[in-house]
C-alpha positions as CSV (number, residue, x, y, z in Angstrom):
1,X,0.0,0.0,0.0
2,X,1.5,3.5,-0.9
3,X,2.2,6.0,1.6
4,X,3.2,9.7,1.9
5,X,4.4,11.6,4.7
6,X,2.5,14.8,4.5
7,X,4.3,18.1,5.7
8,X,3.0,18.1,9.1
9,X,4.9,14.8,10.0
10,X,1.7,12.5,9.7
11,X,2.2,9.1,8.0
12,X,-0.7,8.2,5.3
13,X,-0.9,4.5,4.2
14,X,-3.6,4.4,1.6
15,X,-4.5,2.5,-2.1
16,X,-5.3,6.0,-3.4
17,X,-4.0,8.9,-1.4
18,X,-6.2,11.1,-3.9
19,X,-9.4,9.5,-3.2
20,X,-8.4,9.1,0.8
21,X,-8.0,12.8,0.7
22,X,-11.2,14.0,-1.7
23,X,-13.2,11.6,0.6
24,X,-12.3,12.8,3.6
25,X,-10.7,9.8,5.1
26,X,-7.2,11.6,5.3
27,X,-7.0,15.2,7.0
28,X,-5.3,17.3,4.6
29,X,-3.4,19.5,7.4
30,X,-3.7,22.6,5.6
31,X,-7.7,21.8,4.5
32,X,-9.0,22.0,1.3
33,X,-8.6,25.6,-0.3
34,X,-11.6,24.8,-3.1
35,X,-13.4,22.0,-3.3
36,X,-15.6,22.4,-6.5
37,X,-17.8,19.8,-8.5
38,X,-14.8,18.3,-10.5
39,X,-11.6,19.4,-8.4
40,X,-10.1,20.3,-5.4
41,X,-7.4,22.4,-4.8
42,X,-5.0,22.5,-1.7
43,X,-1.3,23.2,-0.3
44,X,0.7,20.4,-1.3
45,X,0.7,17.9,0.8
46,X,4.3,16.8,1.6
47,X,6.3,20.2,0.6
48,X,5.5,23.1,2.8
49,X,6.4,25.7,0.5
50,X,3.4,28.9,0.2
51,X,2.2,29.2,-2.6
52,X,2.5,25.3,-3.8
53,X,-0.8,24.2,-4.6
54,X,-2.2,21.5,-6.4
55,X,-5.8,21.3,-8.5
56,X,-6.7,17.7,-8.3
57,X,-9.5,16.3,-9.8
58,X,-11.8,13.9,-8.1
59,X,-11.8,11.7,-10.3
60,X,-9.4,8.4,-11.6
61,X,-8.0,10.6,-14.8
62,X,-4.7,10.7,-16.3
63,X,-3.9,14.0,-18.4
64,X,-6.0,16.9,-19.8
65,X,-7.3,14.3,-22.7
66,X,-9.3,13.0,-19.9
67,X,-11.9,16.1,-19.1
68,X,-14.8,15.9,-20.2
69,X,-16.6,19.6,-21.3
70,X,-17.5,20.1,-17.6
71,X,-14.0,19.4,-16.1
72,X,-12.4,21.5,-19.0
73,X,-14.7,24.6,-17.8
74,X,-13.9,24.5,-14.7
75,X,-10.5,23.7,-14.4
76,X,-9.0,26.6,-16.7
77,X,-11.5,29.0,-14.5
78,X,-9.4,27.6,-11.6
79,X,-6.0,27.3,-12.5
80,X,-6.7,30.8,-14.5
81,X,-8.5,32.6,-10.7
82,X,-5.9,30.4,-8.5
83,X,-2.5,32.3,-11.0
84,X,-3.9,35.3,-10.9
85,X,-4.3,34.9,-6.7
86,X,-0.8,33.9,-6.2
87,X,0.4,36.7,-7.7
88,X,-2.0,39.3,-6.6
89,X,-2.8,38.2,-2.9
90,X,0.8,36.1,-2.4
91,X,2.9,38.2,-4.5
92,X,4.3,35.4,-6.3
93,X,5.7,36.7,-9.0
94,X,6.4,33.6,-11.4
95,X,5.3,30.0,-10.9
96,X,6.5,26.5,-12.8
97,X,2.8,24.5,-13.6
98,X,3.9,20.6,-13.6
99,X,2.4,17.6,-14.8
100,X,3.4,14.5,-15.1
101,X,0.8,11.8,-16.5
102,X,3.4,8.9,-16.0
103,X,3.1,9.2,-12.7
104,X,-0.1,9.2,-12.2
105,X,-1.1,6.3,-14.5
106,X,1.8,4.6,-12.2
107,X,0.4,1.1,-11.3
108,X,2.9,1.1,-8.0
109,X,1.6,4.9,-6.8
110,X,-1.9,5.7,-9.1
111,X,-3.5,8.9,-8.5
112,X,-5.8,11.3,-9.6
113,X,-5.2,13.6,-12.2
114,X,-2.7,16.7,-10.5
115,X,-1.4,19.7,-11.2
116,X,1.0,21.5,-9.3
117,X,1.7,25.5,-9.1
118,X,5.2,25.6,-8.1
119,X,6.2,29.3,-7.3
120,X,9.9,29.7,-8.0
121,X,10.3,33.5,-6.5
122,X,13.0,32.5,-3.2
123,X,13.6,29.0,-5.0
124,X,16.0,30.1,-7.8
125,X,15.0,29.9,-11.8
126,X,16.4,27.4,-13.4
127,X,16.9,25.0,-10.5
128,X,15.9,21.1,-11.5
129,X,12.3,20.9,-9.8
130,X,13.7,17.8,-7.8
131,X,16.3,20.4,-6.3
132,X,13.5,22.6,-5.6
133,X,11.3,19.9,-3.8
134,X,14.0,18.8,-1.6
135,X,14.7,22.1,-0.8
136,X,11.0,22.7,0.1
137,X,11.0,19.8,2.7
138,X,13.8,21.0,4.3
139,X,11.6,24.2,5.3
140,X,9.4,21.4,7.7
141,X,8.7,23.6,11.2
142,X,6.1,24.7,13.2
143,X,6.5,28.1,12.2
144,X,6.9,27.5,8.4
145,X,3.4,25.6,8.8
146,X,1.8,28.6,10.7
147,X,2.8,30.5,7.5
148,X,1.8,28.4,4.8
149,X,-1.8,27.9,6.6
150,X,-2.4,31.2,6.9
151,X,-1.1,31.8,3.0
152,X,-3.9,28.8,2.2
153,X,-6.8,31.1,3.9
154,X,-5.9,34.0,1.9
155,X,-5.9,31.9,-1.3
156,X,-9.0,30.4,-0.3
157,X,-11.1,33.5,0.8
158,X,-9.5,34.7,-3.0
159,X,-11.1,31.7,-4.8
160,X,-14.3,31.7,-2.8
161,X,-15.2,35.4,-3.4
């Protein structure tokens, strides 16, 4: 059974750590920061860097060939509302969007289709993502977890308003 060790120290063993979340069964410990009809969107789980959220869907899907008309409208409304936030509420200047439908169509780790808005302001352009990640999990405390939950509640009064 997969598991992930979210930012917050807690251990998760779960088939589907996308379905364990979007069904509640796993506490996200920054909460959800939009849960709409087709996606969710919330601080990324493991890395506590602000600004890193993820738009998952709540659905078993791979890559964007997967929407259907529904899923596309509401996901570009998103990811377009959720850019435009970072910037304007977290003054996050520039952000790297990933992807990676390998991954997630992974028989040892499936998951739900995910992507991830990885500011790079304070992270250095041009850095390999990995590098970037690694970096981000070094920034585990309780005061870095203060400030990325109270990031998530600005984000989240942005998208709900």
């Amino acid at each position: 059974m997969p598991q992930i060790t979210a930012s917050d120290g807690t251990t998760v063993k779960s088939n589907c750590i996308s379905c364990s979340l979007v069904n509640g069964e796993v506490k996200d410990p920054y909460s959800i920061i939009y849960d709409g009809k087709h996606f969710q969107v919330r601080q990324d789980f493991e890395v506590p860097i602000i600004g890193l959220f993820v738009i998952a869907s709540k659905r078993h899907i791979v890559g964007f060939g997967d929407f259907n008309n529904a899923e596309k409208s509401e996901f570009i409304d998103l990811l377009c509302k959720l850019r435009k936030g970072l910037k304007k509420i977290l003054g996050i200047e520039f952000t790297r969007i990933l992807h990676r439908e390998s991954v997630i169509a992974s028989k040892i780790n499936p998951s739900h289709f995910h992507v991830a808005l990885m500011p790079i302001d304070g992270f250095g352009e041009g850095k390999d993502i990995g590098a970037i990640l690694v970096a981000g999990k070094k920034l585990k405390s309780n005061e870095q977890t203060i400030k990325v939950k109270e990031a998530c509640e600005k984000i989240k009064k942005w998208l709900t308003s």
